[in-house]
LUMVOSE-866625 format. One record per residue (C-alpha): residue number from 1; residue in one letter; x, y negated, z negated. Coordinates in Angstrom, 3 decimals. Example, Ala and Ser with C-alpha at 12.3 -4.5 7.8 and 13.67 -1.06 7.14 Angstrom:
// LUMVOSE-866625
1,A,12.300,4.500,-7.800
2,S,13.670,1.060,-7.140
This chain:
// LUMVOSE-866625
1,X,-41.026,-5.572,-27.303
2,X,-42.550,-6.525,-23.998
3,X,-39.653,-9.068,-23.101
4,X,-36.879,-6.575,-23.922
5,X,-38.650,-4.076,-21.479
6,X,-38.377,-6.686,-19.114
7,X,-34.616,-7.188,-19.813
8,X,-34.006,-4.071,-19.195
9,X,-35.933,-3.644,-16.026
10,X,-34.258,-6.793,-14.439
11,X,-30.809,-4.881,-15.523
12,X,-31.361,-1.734,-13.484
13,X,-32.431,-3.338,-10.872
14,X,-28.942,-5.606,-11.112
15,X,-27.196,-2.051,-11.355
16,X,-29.163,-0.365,-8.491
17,X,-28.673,-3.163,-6.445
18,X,-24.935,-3.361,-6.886
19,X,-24.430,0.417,-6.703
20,X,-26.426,0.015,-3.199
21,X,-24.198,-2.598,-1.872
22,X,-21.094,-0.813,-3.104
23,X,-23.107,2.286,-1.056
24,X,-23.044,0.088,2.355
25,X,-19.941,-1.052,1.805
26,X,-17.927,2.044,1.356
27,X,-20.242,3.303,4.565
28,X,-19.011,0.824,6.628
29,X,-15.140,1.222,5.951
30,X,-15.480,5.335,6.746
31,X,-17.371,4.545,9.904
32,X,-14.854,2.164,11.020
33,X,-12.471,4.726,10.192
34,X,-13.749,7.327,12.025
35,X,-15.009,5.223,15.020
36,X,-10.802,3.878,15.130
37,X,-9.663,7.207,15.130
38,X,-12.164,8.523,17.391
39,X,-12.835,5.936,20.057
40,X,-9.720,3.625,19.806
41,X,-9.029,0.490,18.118
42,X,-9.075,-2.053,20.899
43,X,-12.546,-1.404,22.336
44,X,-14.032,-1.366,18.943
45,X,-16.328,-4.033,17.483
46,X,-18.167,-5.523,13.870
47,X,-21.009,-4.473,16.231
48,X,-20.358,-0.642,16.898
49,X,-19.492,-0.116,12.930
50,X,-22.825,-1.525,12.058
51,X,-24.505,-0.067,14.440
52,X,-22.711,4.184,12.853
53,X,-24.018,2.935,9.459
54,X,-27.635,1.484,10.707
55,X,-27.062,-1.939,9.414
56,X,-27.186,-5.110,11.302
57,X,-23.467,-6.859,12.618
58,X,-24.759,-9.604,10.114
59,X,-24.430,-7.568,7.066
60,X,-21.419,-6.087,8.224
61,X,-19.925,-9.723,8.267
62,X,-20.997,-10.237,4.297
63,X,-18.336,-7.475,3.903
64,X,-15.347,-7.761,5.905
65,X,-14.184,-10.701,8.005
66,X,-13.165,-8.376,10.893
67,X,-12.636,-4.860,12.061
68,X,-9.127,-4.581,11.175
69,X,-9.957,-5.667,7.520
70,X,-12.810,-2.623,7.241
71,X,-10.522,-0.109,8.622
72,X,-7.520,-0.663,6.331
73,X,-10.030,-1.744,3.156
74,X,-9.576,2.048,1.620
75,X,-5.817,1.074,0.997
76,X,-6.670,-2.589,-0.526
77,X,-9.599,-0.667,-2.946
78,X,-7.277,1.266,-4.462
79,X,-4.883,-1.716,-5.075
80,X,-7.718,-3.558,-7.183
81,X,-8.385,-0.155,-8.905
82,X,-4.426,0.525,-9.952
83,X,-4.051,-3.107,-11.660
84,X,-7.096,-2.279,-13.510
85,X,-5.778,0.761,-14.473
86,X,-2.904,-0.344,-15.307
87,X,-4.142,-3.283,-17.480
88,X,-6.161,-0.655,-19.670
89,X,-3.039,1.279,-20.426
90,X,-1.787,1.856,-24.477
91,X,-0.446,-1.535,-25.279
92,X,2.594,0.609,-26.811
93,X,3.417,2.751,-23.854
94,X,6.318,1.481,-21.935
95,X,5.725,-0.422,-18.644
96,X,7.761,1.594,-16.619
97,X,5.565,5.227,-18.180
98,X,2.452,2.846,-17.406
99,X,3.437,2.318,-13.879
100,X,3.852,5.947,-13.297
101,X,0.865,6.704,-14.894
102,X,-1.469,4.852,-12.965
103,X,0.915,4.814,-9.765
104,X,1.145,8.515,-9.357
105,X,-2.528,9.377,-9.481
106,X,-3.561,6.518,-7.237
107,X,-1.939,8.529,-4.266
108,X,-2.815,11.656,-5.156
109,X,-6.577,11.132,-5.281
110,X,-7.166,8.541,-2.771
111,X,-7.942,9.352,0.818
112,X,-7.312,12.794,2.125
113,X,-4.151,13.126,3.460
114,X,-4.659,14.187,6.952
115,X,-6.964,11.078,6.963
116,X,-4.122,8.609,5.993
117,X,-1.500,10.017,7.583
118,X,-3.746,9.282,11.080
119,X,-4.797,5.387,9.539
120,X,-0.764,4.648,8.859
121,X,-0.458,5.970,12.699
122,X,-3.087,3.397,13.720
123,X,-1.178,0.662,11.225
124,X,1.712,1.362,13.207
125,X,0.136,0.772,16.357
126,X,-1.806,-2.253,16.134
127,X,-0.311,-5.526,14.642
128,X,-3.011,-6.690,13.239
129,X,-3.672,-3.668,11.168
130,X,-0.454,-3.855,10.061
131,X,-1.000,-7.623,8.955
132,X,-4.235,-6.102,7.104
133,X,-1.944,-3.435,5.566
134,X,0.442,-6.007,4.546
135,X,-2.142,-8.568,3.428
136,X,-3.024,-5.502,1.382
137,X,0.333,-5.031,-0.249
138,X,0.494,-8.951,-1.016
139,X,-2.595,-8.639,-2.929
140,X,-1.334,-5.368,-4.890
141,X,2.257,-7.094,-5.920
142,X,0.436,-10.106,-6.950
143,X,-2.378,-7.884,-9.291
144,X,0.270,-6.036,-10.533
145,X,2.707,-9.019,-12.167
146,X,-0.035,-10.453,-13.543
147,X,-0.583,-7.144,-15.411
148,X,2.593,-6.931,-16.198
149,X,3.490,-10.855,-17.153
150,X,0.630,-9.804,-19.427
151,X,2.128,-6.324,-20.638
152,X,5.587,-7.369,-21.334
153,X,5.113,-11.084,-22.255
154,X,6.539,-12.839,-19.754
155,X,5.229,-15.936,-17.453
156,X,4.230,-14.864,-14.245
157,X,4.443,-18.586,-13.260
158,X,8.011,-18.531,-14.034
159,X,9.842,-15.286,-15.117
160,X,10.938,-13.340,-12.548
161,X,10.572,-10.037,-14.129
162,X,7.005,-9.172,-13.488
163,X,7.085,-10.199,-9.942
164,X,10.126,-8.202,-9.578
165,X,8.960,-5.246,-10.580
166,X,5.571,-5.343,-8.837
167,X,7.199,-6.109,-5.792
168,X,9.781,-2.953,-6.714
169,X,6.700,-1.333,-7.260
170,X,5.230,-2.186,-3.727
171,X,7.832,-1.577,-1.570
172,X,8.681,1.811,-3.282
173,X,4.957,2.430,-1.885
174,X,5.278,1.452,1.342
175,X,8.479,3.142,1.617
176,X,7.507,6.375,0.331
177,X,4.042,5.751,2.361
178,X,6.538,5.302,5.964
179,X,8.551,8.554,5.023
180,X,6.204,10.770,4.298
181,X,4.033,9.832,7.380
182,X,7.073,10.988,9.521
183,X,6.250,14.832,8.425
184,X,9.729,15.236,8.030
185,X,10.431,15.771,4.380
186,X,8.341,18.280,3.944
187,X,7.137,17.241,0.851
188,X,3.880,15.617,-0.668
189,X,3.371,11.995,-1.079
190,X,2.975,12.471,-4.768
191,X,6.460,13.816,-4.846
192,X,8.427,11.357,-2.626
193,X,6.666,8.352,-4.715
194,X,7.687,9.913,-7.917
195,X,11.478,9.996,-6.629
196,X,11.162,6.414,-5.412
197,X,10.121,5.599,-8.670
198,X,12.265,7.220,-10.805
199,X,15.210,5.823,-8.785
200,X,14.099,2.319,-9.616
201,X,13.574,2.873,-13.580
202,X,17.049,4.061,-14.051
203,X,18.477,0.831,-11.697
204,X,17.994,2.510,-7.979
205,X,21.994,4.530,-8.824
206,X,23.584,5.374,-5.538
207,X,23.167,8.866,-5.164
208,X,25.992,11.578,-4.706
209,X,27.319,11.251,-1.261
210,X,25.815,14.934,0.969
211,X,28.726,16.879,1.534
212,X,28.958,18.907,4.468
213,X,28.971,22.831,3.632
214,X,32.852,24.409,4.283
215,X,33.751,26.020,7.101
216,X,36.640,28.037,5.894
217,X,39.649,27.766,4.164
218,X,41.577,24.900,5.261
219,X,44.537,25.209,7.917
220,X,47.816,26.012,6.143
């Protein structure tokens, strides 16, 4: 009896400890946030960050390899957490309603909007955010065939299917990500992503061509 009490100590203090170092980690990528929206990117250090969440610039360093890689880490979280999804979708579901399942939802409960809409206006300011952002995307293509090599059974070594469509996948992010930052559309995120994907399940058809509204009865 006594050693399984022990077991079970030493396992919540495993689980405390990681839930504490999840704790400092998601600290650090809001304050870097906050200080690169506030303050500016370029004057900003490891050093500042740690210093907003009380930690030392050491432990920032067991987290993220630079500043640009803490302010953009929101974005690559939620990449690890849609493959996961996605992998613990219905075996029997179709790829394509699995991808819009998880897809969908990951950009309507991520970070607030008015929060990324001011990150993808630092991204497309500072080059090496933007390599972060696109390391970021590189990472989510390549979670996502191997989901999907798994899903579909195909060889993500050598079919091209799965990294087709997780690169599809991808860019129809990114895309719908760029246009929606522009304000112009009027429309949610949610919605523009949902168009981007549909387009691609039924073969990305060239839409009707806008025709201009008629000014009259023509000249006769």
């Amino acid at each position: 009896m006594e050693k399984r009490r022990s077991v079970k100590v030493m396992t919540d203090e495993l689980g405390l400890r990681e839930r504490k170092k999840l704790a400092t980690r998601q600290a650090l990528c809001d304050a870097a946030l906050k200080l690169a929206l506030d303050e500016g990117v370029a004057t900003l250090t490891p050093e500042r960050i740690a210093e907003e969440v009380h930690v030392s610039p050491r432990t920032f360093r067991n987290y993220f390899s630079s500043k640009e890689e803490a302010i953009v880490a929101g974005l690559r979280d939620r990449a690890h957490e849609v493959a996961d999804n996605l992998r613990r979708r219905p075996a029997d579901e179709s790829i394509w309603d699995s991808l819009r399942a998880v897809l969908l939802p990951s950009v309507e409960t991520g970070m607030p909007g008015s929060d990324l809409m001011n990150l993808l206006g630092l991204i497309r300011c500072h080059h090496a955010l933007l390599a972060e952002h696109l390391t970021g995307f590189e990472d989510l293509s390549r979670r996502m065939a191997e989901v999907i090599a798994e899903r579909t059974g195909t060889d993500v070594q050598r079919d091209v299917y799965p990294r087709l469509l997780a690169d599809a996948s991808g860019i129809a992010l990114k895309t719908s990500l760029g246009l929606w930052a522009t304000g112009s559309t009027g429309r949610s995120l949610a919605d523009i992503f949902g168009e981007a994907l549909d387009l691609l399940s039924r073969g990305l058809p060239v839409p009707a061509p806008a025709h201009s509204a008629d000014t009259g009865p023509p000249a006769g």
